[in-house]
N, C-alpha and C positions, 0 to 999 in steps of 0.2 A: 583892524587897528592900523593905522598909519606910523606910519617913521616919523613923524613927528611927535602923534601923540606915544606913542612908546619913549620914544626921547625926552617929553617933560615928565613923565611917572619916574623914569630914571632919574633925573635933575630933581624931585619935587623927593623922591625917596631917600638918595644922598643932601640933601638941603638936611632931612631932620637927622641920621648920623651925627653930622656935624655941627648943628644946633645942639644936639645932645652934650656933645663934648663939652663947647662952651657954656650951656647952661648949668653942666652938672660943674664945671671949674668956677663958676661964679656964684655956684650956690643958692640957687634961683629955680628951688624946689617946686613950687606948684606950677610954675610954666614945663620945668621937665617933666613932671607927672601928666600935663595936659597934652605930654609928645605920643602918650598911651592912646588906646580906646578905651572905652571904660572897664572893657571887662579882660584887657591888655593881661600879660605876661612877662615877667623879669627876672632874667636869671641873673644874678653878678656873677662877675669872672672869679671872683675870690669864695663863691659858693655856690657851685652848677649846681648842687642838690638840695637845695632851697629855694625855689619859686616862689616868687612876692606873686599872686594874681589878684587884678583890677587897681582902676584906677587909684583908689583911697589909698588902700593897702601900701601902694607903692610911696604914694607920698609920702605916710604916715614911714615907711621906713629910711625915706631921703633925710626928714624931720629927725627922726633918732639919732642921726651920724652926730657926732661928736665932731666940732669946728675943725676944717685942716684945709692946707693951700692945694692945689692939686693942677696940673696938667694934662690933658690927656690927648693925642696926638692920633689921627686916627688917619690911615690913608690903605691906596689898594681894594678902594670899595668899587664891588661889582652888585648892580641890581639885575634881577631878572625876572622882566614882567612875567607875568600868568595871565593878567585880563587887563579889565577896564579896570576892575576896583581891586587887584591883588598882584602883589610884587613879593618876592623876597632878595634876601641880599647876606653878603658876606663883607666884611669890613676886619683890619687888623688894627689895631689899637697898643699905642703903647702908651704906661701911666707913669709919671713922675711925681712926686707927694714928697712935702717937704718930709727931711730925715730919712727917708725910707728909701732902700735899694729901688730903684725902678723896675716895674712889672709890665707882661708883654702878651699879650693876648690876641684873640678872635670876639670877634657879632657872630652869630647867624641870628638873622632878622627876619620876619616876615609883618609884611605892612599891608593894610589895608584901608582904602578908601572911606571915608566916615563923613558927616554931614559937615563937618567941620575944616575937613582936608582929609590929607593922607596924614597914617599914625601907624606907632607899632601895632601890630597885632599880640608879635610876640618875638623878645630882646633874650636871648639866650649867648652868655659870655661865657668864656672858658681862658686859662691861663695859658699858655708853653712855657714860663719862666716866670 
């Protein structure tokens, strides 16, 4: 693999991160669910020990959330290839939500290469605060 193409896996795997943020702050559910692979993995930082797996599954629980404004700010992202079609990555995340103290977290992420692009493989959050 080349420095270069190690260098777009990196750029194309931080692209979805932050697409994540903004699509989940806009509320633009079936495009975040389509950031998955289908048979993708989600942990939320406010429930590591509940795992949404696949695609539907995740949607259908973006779907359930009760309407709220949200920010989520996300920086400090480091990828690290594995191959042609496999990356993971660590990212820190902090969320602001209207009324609610702001919360402060970690990703660990692993992404993989799909017919479609690159996607998560598997979104596992956790809190520090």
């Amino acid at each position: 693999m080349t420095g270069d193409e190690r260098r777009a896996i990196e750029a194309d795997c931080a692209r979805l991160i932050a697409l994540y943020a903004n699509l989940n702050d806009e509320a633009r559910w079936a495009e975040l669910a389509a950031l998955y692979a289908e048979d993708g993995l989600m942990t939320r930082p406010t429930a590591p020990d509940a795992p949404i797996s696949g695609r539907a599954a995740i949607l259908a629980a973006f779907q359930s959330r009760p309407p709220r404004k949200t920010r989520h700010v996300c920086s400090n992202v480091v990828i690290d290839v594995e191959g042609p079609a496999a990356a993971r990555g660590t990212s820190a995340m902090v969320l602001f939500s209207e009324g609610a103290a702001p919360l402060a977290g970690s990703f660990h992420d692993r992404f993989v290469l799909t017919a479609e692009g690159w996607r998560f493989a598997e979104r596992r959050g956790s809190l520090a605060w």
